[in-house]
C-alpha positions as CSV (number, residue, x, y, z in Angstrom):
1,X,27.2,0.1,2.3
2,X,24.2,1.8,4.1
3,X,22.1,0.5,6.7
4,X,17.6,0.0,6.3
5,X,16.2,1.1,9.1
6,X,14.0,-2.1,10.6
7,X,11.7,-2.6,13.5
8,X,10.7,-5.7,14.5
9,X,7.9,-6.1,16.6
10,X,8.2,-9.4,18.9
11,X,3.9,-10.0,19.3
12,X,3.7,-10.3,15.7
13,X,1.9,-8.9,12.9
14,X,-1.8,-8.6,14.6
15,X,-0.5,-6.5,17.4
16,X,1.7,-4.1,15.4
17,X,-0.8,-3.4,12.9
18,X,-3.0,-2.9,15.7
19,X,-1.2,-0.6,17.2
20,X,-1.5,1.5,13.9
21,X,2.0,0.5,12.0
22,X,2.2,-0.5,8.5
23,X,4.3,-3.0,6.8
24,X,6.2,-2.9,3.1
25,X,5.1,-5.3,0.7
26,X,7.4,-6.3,-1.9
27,X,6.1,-7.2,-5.9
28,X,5.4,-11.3,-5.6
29,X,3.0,-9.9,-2.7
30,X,1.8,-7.1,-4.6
31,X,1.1,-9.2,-7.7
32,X,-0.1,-12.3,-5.2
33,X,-3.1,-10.1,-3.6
34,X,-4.2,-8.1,-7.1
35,X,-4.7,-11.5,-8.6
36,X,-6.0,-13.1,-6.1
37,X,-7.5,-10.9,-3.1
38,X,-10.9,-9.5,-4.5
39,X,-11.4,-7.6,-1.5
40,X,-8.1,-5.7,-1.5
41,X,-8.2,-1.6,-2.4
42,X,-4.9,-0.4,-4.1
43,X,-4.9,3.3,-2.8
44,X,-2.7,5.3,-5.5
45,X,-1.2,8.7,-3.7
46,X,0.3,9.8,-6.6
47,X,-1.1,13.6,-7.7
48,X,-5.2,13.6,-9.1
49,X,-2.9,14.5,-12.9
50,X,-1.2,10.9,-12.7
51,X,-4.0,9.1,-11.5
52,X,-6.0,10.2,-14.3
53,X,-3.2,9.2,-16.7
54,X,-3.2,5.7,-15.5
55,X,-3.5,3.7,-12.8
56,X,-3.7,0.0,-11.6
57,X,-7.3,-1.3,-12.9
58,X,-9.4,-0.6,-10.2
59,X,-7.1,1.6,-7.5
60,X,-8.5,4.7,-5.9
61,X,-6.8,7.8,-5.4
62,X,-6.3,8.5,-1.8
63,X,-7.6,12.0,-2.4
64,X,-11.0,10.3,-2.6
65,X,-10.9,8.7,0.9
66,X,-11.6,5.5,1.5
67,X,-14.8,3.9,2.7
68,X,-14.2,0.8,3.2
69,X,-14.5,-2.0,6.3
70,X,-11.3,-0.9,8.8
71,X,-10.1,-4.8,8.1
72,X,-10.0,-4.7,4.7
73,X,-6.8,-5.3,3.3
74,X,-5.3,-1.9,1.6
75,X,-2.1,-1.4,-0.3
76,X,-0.6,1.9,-1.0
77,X,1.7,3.0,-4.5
78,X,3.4,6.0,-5.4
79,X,5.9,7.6,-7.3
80,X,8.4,6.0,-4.8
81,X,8.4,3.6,-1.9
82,X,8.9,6.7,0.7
83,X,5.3,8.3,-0.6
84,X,3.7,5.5,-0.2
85,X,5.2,4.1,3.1
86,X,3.9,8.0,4.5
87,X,0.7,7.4,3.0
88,X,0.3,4.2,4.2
89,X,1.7,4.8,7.7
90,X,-1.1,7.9,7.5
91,X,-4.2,5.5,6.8
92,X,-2.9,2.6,9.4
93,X,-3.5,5.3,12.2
94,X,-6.7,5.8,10.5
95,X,-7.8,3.3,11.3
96,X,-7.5,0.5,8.1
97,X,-5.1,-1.5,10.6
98,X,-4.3,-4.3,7.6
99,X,-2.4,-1.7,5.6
100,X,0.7,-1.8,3.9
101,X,2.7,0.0,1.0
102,X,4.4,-1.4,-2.0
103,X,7.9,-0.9,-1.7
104,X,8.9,0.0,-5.2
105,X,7.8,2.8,-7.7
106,X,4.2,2.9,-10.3
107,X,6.4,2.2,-12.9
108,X,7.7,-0.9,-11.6
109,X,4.0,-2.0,-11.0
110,X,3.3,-1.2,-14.9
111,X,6.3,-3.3,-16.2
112,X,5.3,-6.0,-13.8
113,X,2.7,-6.8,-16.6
114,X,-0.1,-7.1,-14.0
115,X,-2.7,-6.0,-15.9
């Protein structure tokens, strides 16, 4: 059995997101904030080929930056979990400090049936 590699920060959320860390979020939370959040941007960081293909209804691709208030809430996708926790540890340092990345794959996302 392997072992996840977990940090736990004892000041809470706030403070580690301030101090430019991201979090994962899991599909409920995915699903809870796209139907619910307005606000939200779902940054895609799959390649400019797959974006084009399809994408969640209204995401951006990170190669477009984002322009958007630092406190507004972001979640990252990918191919995979590990491309979007880099991406999404990338745009906490810069500085979008409510950040996180979804901890699955795009395809998950699609079967979800979110959209």
């Amino acid at each position: 059995m392997g072992y996840t590699n977990v940090k736990r920060y004892q000041l809470g959320l706030p403070v580690w997101r301030t101090l430019g860390n991201t979090v994962e979020t899991n599909l409920e939370g995915f699903r809870y904030v796209f139907m619910n959040d307005k606000t939200a941007v779902f940054v895609d960081v799959r390649s400019q080929e797959e974006f084009k293909a399809g994408t969640v209804p209204g995401a951006v691709n990170v190669r477009r930056g984002l322009h958007k208030d630092q406190g507004t809430r972001v979640i990252v996708f990918g191919k995979n979990a590990e491309e979007a926790r880099t991406a999404a540890e990338q745009i906490a340092r810069a500085p979008y400090y409510n950040s996180s990345y979804f901890a699955g794959t795009f395809e998950e996302l699609k079967r979800a049936g979110l959209w």
